[in-house]
C-alpha positions in Angstrom: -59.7 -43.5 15.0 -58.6 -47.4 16.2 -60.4 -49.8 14.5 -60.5 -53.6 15.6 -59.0 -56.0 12.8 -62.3 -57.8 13.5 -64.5 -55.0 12.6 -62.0 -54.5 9.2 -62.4 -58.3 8.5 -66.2 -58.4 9.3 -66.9 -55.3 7.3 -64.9 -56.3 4.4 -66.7 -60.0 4.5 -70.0 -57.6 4.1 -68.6 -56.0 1.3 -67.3 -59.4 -0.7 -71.1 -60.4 -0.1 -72.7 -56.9 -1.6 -70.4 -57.9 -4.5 -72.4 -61.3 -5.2 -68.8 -63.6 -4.6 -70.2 -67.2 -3.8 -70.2 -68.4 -0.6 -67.3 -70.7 -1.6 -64.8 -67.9 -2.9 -65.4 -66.0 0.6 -65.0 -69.0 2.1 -61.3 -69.0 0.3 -61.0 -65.7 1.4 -61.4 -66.4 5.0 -59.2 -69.0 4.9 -56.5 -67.9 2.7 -56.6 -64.3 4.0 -58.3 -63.8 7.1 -57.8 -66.6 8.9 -53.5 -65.9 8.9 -54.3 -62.3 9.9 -56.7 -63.1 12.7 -53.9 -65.5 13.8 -50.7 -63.0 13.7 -52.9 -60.2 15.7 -53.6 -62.9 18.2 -50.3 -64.4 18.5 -48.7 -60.6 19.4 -52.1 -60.0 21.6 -53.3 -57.3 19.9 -57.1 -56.7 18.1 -56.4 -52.9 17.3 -55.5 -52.6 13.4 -51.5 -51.7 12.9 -49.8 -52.1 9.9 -46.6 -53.3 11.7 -47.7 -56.5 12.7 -47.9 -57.8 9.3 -44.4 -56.7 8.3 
């Protein structure tokens, strides 16, 4: 099954939160983390997860 990197990145922003993180740490993980990988699937036009693009 294809799964959007935005659904991966939204559902794993719902998980940080069920884990009681602050708002600032997931904050630093948006930015730090998401943020580059929201970029690089952009940048090659692409919002279906593949492992490749990261390499």
């Amino acid at each position: 099954m294809e799964k959007s990197i935005f659904d991966i990145i939204t559902k794993a922003k719902e998980i940080l939160k069920t884990l009681r993180l602050s708002n600032a740490t997931i904050r630093a993980y948006q930015e730090r983390s998401f943020s580059p990988l929201i970029k690089a699937y952009k940048e090659k036009g692409c919002n279906i997860f593949q492992p490749e693009i990261m390499k």
